[in-house]
C-alpha positions as CSV (number, residue, x, y, z in Angstrom):
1,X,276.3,-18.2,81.1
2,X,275.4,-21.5,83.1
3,X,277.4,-20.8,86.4
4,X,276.2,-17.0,86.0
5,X,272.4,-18.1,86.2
6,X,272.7,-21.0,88.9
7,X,275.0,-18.4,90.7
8,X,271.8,-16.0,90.8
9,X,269.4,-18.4,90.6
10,X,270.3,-20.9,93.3
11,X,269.6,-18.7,96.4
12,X,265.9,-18.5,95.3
13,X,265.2,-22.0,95.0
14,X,263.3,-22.0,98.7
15,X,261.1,-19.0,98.1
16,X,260.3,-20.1,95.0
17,X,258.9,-23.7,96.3
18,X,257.5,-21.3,99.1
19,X,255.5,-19.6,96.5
20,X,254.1,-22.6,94.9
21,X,252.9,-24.4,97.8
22,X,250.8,-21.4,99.0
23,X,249.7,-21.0,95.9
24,X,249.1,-24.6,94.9
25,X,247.2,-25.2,98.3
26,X,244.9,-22.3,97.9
27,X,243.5,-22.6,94.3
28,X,240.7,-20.4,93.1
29,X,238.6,-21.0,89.3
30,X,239.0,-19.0,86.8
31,X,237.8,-15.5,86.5
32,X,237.5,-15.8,90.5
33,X,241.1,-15.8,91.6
34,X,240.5,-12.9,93.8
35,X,243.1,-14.2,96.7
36,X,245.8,-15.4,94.2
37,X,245.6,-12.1,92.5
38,X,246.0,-10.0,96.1
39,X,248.6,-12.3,96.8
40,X,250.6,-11.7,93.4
41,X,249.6,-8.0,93.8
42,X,251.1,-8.0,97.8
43,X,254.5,-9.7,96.8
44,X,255.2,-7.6,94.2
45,X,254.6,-4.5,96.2
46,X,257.0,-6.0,98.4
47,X,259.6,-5.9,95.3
48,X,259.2,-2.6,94.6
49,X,258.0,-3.6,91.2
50,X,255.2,-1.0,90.0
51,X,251.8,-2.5,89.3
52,X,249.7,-1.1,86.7
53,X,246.2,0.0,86.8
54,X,243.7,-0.2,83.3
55,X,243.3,-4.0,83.5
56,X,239.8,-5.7,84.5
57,X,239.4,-8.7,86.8
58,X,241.9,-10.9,88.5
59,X,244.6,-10.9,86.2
60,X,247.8,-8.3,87.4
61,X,250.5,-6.8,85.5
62,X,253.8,-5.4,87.1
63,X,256.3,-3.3,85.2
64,X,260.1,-3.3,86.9
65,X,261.9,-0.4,84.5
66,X,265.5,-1.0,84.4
67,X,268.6,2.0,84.9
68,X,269.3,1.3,81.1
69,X,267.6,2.1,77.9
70,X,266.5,-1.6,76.2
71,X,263.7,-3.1,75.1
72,X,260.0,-4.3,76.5
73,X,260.2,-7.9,77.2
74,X,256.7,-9.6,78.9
75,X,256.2,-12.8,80.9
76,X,253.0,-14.4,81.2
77,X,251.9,-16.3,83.8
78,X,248.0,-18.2,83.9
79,X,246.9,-18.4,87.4
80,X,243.6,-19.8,87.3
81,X,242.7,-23.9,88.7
82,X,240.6,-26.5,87.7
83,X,237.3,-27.9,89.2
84,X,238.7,-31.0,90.3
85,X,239.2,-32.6,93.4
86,X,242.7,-33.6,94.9
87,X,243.9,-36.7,95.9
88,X,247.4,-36.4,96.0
89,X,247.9,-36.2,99.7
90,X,250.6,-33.8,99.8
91,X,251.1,-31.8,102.7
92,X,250.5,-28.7,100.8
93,X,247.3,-30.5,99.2
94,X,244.4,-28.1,98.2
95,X,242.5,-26.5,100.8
96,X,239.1,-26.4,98.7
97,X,237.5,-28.8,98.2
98,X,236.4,-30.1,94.1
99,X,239.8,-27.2,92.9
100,X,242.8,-28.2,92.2
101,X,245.8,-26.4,90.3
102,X,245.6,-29.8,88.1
103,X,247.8,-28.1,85.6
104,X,250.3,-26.7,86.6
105,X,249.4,-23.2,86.5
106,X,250.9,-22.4,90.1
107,X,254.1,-23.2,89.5
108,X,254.2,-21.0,86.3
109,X,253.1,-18.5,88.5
110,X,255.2,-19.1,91.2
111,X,258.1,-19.4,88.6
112,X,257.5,-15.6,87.5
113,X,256.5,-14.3,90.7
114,X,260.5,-15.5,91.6
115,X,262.1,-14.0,88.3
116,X,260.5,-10.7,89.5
117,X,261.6,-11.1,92.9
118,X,265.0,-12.2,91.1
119,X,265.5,-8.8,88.6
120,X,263.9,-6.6,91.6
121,X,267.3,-7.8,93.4
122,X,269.6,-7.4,90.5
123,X,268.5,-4.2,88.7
124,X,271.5,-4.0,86.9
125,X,270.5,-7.3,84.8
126,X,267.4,-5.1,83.9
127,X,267.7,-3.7,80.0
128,X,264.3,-1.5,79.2
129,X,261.6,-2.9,81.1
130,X,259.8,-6.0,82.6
131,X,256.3,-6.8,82.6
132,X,255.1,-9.5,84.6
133,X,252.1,-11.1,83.4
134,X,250.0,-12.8,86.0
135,X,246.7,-13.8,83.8
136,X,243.3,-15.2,85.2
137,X,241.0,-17.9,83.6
138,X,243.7,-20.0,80.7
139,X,241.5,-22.3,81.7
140,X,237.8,-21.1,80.7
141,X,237.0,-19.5,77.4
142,X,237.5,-16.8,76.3
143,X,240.2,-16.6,78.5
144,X,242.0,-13.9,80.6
145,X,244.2,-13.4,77.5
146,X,242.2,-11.6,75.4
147,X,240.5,-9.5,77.6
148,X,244.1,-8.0,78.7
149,X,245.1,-7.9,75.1
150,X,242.2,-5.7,74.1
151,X,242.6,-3.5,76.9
152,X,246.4,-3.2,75.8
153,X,248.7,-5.0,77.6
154,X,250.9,-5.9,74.7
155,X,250.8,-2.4,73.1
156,X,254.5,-1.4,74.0
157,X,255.8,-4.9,74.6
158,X,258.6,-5.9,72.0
159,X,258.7,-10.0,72.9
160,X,256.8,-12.1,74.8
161,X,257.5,-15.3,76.5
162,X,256.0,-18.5,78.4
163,X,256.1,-21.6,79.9
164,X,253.8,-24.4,79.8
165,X,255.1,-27.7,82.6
166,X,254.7,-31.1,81.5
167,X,254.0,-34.0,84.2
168,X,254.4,-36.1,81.6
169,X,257.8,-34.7,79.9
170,X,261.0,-35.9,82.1
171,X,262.6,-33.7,84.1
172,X,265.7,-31.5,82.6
173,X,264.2,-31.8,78.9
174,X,262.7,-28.3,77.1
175,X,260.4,-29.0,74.3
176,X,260.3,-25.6,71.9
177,X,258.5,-25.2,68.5
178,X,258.7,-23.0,65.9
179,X,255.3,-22.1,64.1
180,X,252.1,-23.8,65.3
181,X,252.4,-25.1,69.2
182,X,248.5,-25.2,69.7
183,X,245.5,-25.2,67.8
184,X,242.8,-22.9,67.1
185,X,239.8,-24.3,69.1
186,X,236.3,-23.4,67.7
187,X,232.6,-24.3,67.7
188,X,229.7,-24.2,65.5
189,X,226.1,-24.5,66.6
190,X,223.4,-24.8,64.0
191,X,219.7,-24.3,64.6
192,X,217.7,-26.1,62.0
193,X,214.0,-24.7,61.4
194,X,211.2,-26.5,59.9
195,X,207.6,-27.4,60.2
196,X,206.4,-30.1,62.8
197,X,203.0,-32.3,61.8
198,X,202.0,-35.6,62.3
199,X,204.2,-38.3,60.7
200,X,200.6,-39.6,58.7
201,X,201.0,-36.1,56.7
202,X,204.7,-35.6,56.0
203,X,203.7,-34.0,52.8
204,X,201.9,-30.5,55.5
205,X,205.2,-30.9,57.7
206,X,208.8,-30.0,56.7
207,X,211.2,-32.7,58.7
208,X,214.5,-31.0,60.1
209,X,216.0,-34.3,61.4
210,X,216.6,-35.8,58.1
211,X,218.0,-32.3,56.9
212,X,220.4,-32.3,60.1
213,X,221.7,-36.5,59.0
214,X,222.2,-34.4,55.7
215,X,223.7,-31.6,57.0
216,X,226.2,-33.6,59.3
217,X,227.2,-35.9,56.2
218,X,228.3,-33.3,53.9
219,X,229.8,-31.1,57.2
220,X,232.2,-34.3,57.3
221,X,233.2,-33.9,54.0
222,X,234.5,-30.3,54.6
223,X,237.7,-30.6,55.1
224,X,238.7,-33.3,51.9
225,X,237.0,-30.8,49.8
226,X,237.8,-27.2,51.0
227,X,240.7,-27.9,52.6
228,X,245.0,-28.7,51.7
229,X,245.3,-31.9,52.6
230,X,248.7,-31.0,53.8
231,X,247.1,-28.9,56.6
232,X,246.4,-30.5,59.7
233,X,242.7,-30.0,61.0
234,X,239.8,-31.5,62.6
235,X,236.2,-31.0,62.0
236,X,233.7,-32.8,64.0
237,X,229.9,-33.2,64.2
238,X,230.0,-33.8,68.0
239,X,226.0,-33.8,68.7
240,X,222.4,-34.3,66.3
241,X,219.5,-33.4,68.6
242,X,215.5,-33.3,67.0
243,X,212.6,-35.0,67.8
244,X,210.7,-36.1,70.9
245,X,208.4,-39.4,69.9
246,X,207.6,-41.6,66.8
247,X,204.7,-40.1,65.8
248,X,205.8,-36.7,65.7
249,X,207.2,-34.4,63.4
250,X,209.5,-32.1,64.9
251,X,209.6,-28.7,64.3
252,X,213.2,-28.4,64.8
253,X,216.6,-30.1,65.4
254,X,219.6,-29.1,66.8
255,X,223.2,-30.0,65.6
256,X,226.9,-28.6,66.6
257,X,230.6,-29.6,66.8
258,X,234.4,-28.5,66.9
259,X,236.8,-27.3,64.7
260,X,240.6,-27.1,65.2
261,X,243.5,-26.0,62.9
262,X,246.7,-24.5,62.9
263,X,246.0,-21.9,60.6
264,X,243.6,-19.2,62.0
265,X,242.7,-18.7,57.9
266,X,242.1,-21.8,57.3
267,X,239.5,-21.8,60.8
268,X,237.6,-18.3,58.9
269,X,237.7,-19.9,55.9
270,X,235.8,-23.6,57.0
271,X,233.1,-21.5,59.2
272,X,232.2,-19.6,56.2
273,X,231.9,-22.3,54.0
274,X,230.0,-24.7,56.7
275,X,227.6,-21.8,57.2
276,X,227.6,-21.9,53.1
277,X,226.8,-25.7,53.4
278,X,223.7,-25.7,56.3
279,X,222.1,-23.1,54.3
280,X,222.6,-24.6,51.1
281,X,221.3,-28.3,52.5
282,X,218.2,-26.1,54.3
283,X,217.3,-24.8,51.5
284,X,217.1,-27.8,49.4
285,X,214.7,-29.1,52.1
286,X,212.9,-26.1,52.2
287,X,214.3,-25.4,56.1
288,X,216.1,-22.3,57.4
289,X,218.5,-22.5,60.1
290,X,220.5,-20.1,62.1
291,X,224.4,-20.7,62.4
292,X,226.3,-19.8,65.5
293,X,230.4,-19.7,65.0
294,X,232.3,-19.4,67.9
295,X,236.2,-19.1,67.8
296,X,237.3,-19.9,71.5
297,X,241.4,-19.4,71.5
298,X,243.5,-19.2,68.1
299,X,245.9,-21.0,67.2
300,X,249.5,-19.8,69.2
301,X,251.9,-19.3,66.5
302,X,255.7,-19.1,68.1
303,X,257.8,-16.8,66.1
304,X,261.3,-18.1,64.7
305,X,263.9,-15.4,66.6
306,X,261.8,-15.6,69.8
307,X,262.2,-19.5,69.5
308,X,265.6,-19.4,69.0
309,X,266.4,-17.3,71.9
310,X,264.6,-20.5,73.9
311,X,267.1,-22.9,72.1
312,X,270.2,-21.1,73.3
313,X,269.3,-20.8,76.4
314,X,268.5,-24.4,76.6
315,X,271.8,-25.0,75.4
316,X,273.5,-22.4,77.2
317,X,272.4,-24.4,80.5
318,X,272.9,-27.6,79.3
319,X,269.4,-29.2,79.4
320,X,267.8,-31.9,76.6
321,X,266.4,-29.8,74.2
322,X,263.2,-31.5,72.1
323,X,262.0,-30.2,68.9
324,X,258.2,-31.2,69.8
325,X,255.1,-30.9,66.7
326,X,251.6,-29.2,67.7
327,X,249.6,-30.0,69.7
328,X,245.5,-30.1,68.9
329,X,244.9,-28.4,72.7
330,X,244.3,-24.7,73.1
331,X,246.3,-22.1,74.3
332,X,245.0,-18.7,74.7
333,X,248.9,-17.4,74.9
334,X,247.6,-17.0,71.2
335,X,246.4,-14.0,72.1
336,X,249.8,-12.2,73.1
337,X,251.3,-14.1,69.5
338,X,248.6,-12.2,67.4
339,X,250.3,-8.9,69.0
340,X,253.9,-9.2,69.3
341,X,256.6,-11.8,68.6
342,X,256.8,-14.5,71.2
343,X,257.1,-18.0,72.0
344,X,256.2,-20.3,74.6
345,X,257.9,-23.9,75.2
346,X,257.3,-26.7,77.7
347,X,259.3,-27.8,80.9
348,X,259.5,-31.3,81.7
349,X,258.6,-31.7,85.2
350,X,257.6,-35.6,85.6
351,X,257.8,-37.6,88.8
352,X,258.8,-41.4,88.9
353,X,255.2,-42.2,88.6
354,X,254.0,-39.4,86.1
355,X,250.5,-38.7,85.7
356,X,248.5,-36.4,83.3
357,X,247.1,-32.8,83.3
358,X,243.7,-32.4,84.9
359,X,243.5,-34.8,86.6
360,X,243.2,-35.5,90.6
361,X,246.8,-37.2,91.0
362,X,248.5,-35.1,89.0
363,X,251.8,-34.2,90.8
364,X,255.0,-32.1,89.7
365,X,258.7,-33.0,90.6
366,X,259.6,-29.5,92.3
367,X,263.1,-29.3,90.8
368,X,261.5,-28.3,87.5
369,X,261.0,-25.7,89.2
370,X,264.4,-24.1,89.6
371,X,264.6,-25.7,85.8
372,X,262.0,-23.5,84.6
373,X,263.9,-20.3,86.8
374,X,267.1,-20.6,84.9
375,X,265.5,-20.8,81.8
376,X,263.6,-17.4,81.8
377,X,266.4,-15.8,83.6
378,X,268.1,-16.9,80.6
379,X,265.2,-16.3,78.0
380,X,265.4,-12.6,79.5
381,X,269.7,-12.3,79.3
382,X,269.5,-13.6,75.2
383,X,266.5,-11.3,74.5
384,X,267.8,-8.4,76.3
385,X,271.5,-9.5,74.2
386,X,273.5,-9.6,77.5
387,X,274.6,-13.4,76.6
């Protein structure tokens, strides 16, 4: 299978790093990637691969059907950059200034903008059908992802795949996980409501800031009491706001924080009992308060077959494969593993000098990117059962 792939795959390597350096010099934020998305849209016309109307935005979605029955396997792709400013100096540096693809998110774009151009040139590799997913705005909640999953991206789709780059991974080494690869990210807000006065007559006021110290003490407590402790979570009061001067009762105080779990249960179940607890503390006090939840991206859950077909091809090619644990970031992939099977690993791509995501140095070693090539070529032979 190795010498089949690099046989196929090796004669792409140069439009490949063509693609990424257009795209990585002409960033564009999320939910505005208006010329990465005509440019996505104009090389896939050139492939003859079909591009399908019925999605909003930026995001595009091709669809190469093959000369054989088989079944529906997608890609996805985020396409969106980060409001940061560059200071990598490479000649292909960002041409805007304060964005930067600071993630990586060009070359997992230019990475399936190749495999298309790849399987529009050998048809006869091509089981079923192909979508290409080219998603807007990973980067900016609520994300591109669930905005094409409602309008039905996934509906026909049978497996799903992705690829996340790692500056920080070394190059040649595949990190896959089964279950949990990313957390569910949520919020609460809480709104506490009492009665301001002067602090001479507490006795005519009702004081919210001692009821929010309250509130954020037994919020803390959430998780050792209403939660395994073999599940991994986090639950944090991140901000108290109330009051204005020392003499002054306020009339109301603010407070708010995160939650993140890899169970999407277990995240329903601790917003329903931390609205449980603010209302319970409020009313003690005689306060009221208004709870706001929030769940930004679920948790992505990688499906065991979909997984494996990652680990043989790893093998298959050779490279170092890594069994890696979750991750507390967010992912909204999540939204495609709440559909259909799937499973997204990581490609290390780290220079001599590695430096993190999101950040103004951040820099790939360009060989990943043929690394990452081979391995969704692959992803699609084992899925498809051609290997």
């Amino acid at each position: 299978m190795k010498s089949v792939i690099k046989n196929i795959t090796d004669g792409y390597l140069a439009v490949q790093q063509e693609y990424f350096k257009y795209l990585h010099a002409h960033p564009e934020l999320s939910f505005k990637e208006y010329k990465t998305s005509a440019y996505i849209r104009a090389k896939l016309q050139e492939m003859h691969i079909e591009v399908l109307d019925g999605f909003s935005g930026t995001s595009v979605v091709g669809l190469l059907q093959g000369a054989s029955d088989g079944p529906v396997i997608a890609f996805r792709a985020d396409i969106d950059a980060l409001p940061i400013q560059e200071n990598t100096g490479l000649s292909y540096q960002s041409v805007h200034d304060g964005v930067m693809h600071a993630c990586g998110h060009d070359a997992h774009t230019a990475t399936l903008l190749t495999l298309a151009k790849v399987l529009s040139e050998h048809r006869e590799l091509v089981k079923g059908r192909v979508k290409f997913i080219f998603q807007s705005a990973e980067e900016k909640l609520p994300g591109g992802g669930k905005t094409l999953c409602e309008e039905g991206v996934m509906q026909d789709v049978d497996a799903v795949f992705a690829y996340h780059c790692s500056s920080m991974v070394p190059l040649g080494t595949i990190a896959t996980t089964v279950g949990a690869t990313s957390a569910s990210v949520a919020k609460y807000d809480v709104v506490i409501h009492g009665k301001g006065g002067h602090i001479c007559n507490p006795d005519q006021a009702m004081n919210p800031v001692p009821v929010a110290c309250t509130m954020a003490t037994t919020i803390n407590q959430l998780l050792s009491e209403k939660a395994s402790p073999l599940e991994k979570a986090v639950v944090t009061v991140s901000y108290i706001h109330g009051g204005q001067r020392e003499n002054i009762i306020a009339s109301e105080a603010t407070l708010g924080g995160s939650i993140r779990t890899f169970n999407n249960d277990l995240t329903a179940h601790l917003f329903q009992k931390l609205r449980d607890v603010c209302n319970g503390v409020c009313m003690a006090y005689g306060c009221t308060c208004d709870v706001t939840t929030t769940i930004g991206y679920p948790a992505a859950i990688n499906t065991k077959k979909e997984t494996e077909y990652i680990n043989q091809a790893i093998d298959a090619l050779g490279y170092e494969r890594w069994t890696t644990e979750p991750a507390m970031n967010g992912e909204d992939f999540s939204y495609y593993l709440m559909e259909k099977p799937g499973s997204m690993c990581y490609v290390g791509m780290a220079i001599e000098n590695p430096q993190p995501h999101h950040n103004g140095n951040f820099q790939l070693n360009l060989d990943g990117l043929q690394v990452a090539l081979e391995l969704e070529l692959a992803i699609y032979l084992k899925a498809t059962e051609q290997y």
